[in-house]
C-alpha positions in Angstrom: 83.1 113.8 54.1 80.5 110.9 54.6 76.9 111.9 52.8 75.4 109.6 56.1 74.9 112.1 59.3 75.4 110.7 62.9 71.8 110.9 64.1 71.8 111.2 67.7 69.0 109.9 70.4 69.8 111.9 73.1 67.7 109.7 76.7 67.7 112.3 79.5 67.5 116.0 79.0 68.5 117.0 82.5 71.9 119.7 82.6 74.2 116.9 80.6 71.8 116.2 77.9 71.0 119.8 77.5 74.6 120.4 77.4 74.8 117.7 74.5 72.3 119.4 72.9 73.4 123.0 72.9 77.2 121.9 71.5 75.3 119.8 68.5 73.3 123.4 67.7 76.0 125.7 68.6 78.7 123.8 66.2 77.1 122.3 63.3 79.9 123.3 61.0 82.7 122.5 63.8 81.5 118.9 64.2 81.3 118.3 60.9 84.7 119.0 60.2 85.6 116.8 62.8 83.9 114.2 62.6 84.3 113.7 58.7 80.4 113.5 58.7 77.3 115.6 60.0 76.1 115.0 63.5 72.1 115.8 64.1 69.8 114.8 66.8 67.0 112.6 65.4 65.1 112.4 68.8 65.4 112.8 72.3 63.4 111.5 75.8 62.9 112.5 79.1 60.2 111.4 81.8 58.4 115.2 81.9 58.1 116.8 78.3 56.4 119.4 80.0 59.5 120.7 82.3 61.0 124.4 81.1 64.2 123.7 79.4 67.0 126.3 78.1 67.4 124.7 74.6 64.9 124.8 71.8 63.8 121.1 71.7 60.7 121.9 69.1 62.3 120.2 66.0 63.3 116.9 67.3 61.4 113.8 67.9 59.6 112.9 71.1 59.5 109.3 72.9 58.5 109.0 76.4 60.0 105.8 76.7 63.7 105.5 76.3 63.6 101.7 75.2 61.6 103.3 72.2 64.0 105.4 71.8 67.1 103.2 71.3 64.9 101.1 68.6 63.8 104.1 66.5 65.1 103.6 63.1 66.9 107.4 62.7 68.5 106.7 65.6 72.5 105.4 65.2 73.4 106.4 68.3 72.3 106.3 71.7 73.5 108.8 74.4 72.4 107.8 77.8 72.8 110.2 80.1 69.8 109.5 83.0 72.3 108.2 85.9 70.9 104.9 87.8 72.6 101.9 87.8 69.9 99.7 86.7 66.2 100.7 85.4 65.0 102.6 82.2 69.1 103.5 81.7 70.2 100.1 81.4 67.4 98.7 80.1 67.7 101.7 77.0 71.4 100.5 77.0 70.6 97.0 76.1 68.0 97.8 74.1 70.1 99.8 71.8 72.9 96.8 71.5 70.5 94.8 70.7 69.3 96.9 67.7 72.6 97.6 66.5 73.6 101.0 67.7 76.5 102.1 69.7 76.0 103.7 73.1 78.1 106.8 74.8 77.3 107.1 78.3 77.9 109.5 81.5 76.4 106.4 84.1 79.5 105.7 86.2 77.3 103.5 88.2 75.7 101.5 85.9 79.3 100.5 84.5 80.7 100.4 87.5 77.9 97.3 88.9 77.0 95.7 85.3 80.2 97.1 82.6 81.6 93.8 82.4 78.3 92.5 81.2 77.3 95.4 79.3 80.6 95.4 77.6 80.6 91.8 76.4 76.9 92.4 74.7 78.4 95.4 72.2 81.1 93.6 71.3 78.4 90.7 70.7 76.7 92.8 68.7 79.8 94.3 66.9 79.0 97.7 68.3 81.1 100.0 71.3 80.6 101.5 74.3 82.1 104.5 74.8 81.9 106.7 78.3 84.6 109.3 79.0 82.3 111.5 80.7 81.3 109.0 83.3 84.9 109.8 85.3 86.1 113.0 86.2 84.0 115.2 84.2 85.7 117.4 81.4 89.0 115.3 82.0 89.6 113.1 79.2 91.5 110.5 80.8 89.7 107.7 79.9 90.9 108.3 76.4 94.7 109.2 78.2 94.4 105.2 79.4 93.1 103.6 76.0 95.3 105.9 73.8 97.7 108.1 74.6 99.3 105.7 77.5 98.3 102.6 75.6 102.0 102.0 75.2 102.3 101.9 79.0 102.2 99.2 82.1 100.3 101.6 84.1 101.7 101.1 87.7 99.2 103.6 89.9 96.1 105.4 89.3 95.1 108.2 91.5 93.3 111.1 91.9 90.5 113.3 93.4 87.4 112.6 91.7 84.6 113.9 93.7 84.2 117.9 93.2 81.8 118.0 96.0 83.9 116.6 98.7 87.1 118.3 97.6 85.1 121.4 97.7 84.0 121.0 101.5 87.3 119.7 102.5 89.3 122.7 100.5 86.0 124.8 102.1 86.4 123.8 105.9 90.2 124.7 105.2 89.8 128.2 103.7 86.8 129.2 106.5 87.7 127.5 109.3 84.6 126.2 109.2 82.8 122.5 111.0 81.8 119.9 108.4 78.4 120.0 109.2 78.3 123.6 108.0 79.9 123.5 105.0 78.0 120.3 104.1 74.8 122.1 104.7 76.6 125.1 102.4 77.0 122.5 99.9 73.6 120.9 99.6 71.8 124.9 99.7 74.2 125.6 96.6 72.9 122.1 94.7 76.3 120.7 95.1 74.7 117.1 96.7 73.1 114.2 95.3 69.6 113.6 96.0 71.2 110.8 98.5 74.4 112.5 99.8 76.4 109.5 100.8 77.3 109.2 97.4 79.6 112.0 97.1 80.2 112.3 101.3 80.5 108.6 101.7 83.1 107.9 98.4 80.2 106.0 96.7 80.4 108.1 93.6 84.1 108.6 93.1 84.7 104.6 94.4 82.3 103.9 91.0 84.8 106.0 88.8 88.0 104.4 90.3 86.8 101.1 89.5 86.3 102.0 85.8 89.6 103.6 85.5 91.5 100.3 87.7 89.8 98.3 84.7 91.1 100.4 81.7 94.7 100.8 83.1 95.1 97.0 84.8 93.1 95.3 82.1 90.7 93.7 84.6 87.1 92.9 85.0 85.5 96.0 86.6 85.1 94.7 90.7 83.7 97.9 92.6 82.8 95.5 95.0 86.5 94.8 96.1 86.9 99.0 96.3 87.9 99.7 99.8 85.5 102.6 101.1 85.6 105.6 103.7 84.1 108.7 103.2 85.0 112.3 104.4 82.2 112.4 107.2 84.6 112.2 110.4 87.0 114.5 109.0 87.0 117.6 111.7 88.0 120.6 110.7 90.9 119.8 114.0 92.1 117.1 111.5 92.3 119.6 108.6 94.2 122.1 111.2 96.3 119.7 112.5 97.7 118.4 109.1 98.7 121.5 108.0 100.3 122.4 110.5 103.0 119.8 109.7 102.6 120.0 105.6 99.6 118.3 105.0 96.4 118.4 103.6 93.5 116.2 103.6 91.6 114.7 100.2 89.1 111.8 99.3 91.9 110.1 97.2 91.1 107.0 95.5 94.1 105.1 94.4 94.7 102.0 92.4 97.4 99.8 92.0 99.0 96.5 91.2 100.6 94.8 93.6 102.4 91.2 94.1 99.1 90.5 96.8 96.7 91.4 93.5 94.5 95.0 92.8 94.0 97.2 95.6 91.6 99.7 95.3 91.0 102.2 97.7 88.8 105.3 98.4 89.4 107.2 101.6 90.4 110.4 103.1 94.3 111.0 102.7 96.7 113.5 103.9 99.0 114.7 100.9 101.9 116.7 100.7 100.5 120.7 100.9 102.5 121.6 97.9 101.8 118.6 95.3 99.5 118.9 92.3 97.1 117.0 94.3 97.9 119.3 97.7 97.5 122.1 95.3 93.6 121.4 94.4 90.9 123.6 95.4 87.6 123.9 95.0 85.4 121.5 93.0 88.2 120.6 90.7 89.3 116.6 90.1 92.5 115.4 89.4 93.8 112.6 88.3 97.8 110.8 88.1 98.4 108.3 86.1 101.5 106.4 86.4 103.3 104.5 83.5 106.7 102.7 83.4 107.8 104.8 80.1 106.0 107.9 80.4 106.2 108.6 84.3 104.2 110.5 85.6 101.1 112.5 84.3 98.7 114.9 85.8 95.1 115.8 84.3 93.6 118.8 86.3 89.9 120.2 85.3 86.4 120.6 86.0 84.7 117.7 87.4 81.3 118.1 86.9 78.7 120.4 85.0 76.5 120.8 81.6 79.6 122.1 79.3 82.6 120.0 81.0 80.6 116.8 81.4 78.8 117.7 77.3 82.3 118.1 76.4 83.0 114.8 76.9 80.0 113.0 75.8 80.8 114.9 72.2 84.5 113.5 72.4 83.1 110.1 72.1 80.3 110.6 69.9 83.0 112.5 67.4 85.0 109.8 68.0 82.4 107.1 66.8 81.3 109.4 64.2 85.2 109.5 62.5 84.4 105.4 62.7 87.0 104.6 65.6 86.2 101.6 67.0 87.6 100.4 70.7 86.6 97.6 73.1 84.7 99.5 76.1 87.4 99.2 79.3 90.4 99.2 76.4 90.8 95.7 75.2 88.7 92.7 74.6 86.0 92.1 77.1 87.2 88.3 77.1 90.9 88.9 78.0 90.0 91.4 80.7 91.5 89.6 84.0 89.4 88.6 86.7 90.5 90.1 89.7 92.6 89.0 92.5 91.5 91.8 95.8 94.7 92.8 97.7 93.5 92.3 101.2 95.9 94.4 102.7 97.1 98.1 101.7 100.2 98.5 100.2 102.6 99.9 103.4 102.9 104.1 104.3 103.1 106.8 107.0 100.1 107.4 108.8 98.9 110.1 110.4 97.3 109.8 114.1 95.3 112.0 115.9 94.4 111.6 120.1 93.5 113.5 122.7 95.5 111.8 126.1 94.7 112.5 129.6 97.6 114.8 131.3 98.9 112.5 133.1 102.6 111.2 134.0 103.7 108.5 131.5 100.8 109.1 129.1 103.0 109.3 125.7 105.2 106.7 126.8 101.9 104.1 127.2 101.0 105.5 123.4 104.6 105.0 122.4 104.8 101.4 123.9 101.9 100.9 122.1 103.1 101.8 118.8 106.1 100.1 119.2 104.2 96.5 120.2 102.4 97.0 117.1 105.6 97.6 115.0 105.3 101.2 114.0 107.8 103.2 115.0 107.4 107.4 115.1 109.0 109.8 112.6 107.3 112.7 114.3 104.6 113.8 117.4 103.8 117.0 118.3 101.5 117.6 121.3 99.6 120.9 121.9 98.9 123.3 124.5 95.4 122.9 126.6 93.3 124.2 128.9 91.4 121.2 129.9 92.2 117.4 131.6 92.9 116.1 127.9 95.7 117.6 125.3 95.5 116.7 121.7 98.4 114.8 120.2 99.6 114.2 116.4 101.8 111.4 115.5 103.4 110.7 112.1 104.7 107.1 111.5 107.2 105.6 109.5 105.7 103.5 106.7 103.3 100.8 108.4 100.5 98.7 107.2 96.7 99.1 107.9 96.8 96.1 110.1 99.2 97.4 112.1 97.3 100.3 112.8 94.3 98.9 114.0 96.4 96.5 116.4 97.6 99.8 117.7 94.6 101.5 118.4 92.8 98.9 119.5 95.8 98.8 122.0 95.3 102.4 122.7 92.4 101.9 124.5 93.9 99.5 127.3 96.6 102.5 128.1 93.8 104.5 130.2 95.3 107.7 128.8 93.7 107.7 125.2 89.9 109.6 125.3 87.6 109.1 122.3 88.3 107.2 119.3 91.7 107.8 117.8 91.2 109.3 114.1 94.2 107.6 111.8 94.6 108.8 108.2 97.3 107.6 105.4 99.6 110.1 104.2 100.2 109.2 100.4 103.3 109.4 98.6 102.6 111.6 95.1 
């Protein structure tokens, strides 16, 4: 065992960093014999010293500044976890590359808008940045991707990485209850950002997909080129609907290689209602990764929270602390490819969703439509109604995106189709 401890600054002391901190007290002897060396906490920082905390913070080191923090000299290692893309957590980030020490990090969206920069200064520097807890929580698949797939061309990523959507989708479902209610439900139980379009509106889980598309495609992370749609218009008719014939809906982000270049994509799917993915309830991720040798593999836990997310910051630190180097996104940030955006969707079945007028001839205007637009229909159920308008589901064969919106665009010249048709893409897993 190294006589040199791993002294830890620990910038942010909200439920992660607690959570870092109560695993470095509660196994002092556990680490140790991990990590072939002792692993302390030489100081810590937070913007309110003041706030009530449940860990005894009294024998650590104090700096309000987290900049200060990374240059402190019994620091070796920096763990960031105050969120915000830019600001005092990329700013302490740099800082501590800059003095030499390595960096473990839970900020999806500071890797996801400056990793490809931030990962080219450690390995400037000769130091690493590591971040499993920055994607899917608990999950260790970023270390699944560098390691234990290494061997792998990785032909698909996907996977639900947003607890808080899957929970008002699986939530609508289980209640019967409207989105707006269970979104409401969600934010009273503290389940919503501070600006809920980041977990509602894909944001969030777009920023994780990104990171993962780099690790497992060896390309320069492009969140910009992620396709996204969030799970705001999905009515709890749609969730109805697609059970009925097998389905159920999830914010799926999926990423894969294609012959047109990466396409990257975070939207509300319907899935097959007995499939892993189908399967998932609650605030739980998933992710499937996809390799030519291994097949497939499916990493199921908890997304989010102090001791799943802390779990994973102390997988990296351990792993810096046994003196395992790796290049940030898997490989050298110089080889890393720039990216080539697919600009159209790989093809599939899509699910569609109308209410037509009852009137003579109004599924054979849809149909005609359909057909002009080259989708053909594997399925259509239409259901009873007590009013001028009856709600109709289609499945198609496998079509592209393009060929959809020609379609319902189409739709509304018919005269039969009221509102705006809702079209969703039923993913193959």
């Amino acid at each position: 065992m190294s006589a040199q401890p791993l002294r830890l600054g620990i910038a942010g002391l909200g439920t992660v960093g607690i959570g870092v901190v109560k695993i470095v007290q509660r196994h002092p002897a556990l680490l140790a014999a991990r990590a072939g060396r002792t692993i302390e906490i030489g100081a810590i920082c937070a913007r309110d010293r003041s706030r009530p905390r449940d860990a005894d913070l009294s024998a650590y080191a104090w700096e309000d500044d987290p900049v200060a923090l990374a240059r402190r000299d019994d620091v070796d290692l920096v763990v960031e976890v105050m969120g915000g893309a830019d600001g005092p957590a990329k700013a302490a980030t740099e800082a501590a590359l800059a003095a030499g020490k390595d960096v473990v990090t839970a900020n999806k969206a500071m890797l996801a808008h400056h990793g490809n920069a931030l990962a080219e200064a450690a390995e400037a520097a000769g130091r690493v940045i590591r971040f499993e807890a920055a994607v899917a929580g608990g999950i260790p698949v970023v270390k699944a991707l560098t390691e234990g797939l290494a061997g792998n061309e990785i032909r698909r990523v996907m996977g639900v990485m947003n607890g808080t959507c899957n929970y008002i989708l699986t939530r609508m479902e289980s209640a019967g209850l409207p989105y707006d209610t269970v979104f409401e439900e969600a934010r009273q139980l503290g389940y919503l950002e501070a600006d809920p379009s980041l977990d509602v509106g894909g944001i969030d889980a777009g920023h994780k997909l990104a990171l993962l598309a780099a690790i497992a495609f060896g390309t320069r992370v492009s969140f910009d080129d992620v396709r996204l749609q969030g799970i705001e218009r999905i009515s709890i008719d749609d969730i109805r609907r697609a059970g009925d014939m097998g389905f159920r809906i999830k914010l799926l982000g999926v990423a894969q290689m294609t012959g047109r270049g990466l396409e990257q994509r975070m939207s509300p799917c319907l899935v097959p209602a007995d499939s892993p993915l189908g399967q998932l309830q609650g605030g739980t991720n998933m992710v499937v990764v996809e390799g030519d040798s291994v097949g497939q593999i499916v990493l199921r836990g908890a997304g989010a929270g102090e001791g799943p997310t802390a779990s994973a910051v102390m997988a990296d630190v351990i792993e810096i602390a046994r003196g395992t180097r790796l290049s940030t996104f898997g490989q050298p940030a110089a080889t890393l490819a720039a990216v080539q955006p697919a600009a159209v969707a790989a093809p599939a079945p899509y699910y569609l969703r109308m209410e037509l007028l009852d009137k003579p001839g109004a599924l054979a205007k849809v149909a005609a439509a359909l057909g002009e637009a080259g989708i053909s229909i594997d399925r259509m159920r239409q259901y009873g109604h007590e009013t001028a308008s009856a709600p109709v589901l289609i499945v198609t064969h496998r079509t592209t995106p393009d060929a959809i919106e020609h379609a319902i665009g189409a739709f509304a010249a018919t005269g039969v189709v009221q509102g705006p048709p809702v079209a969703l893409r039923i993913e193959s897993v």
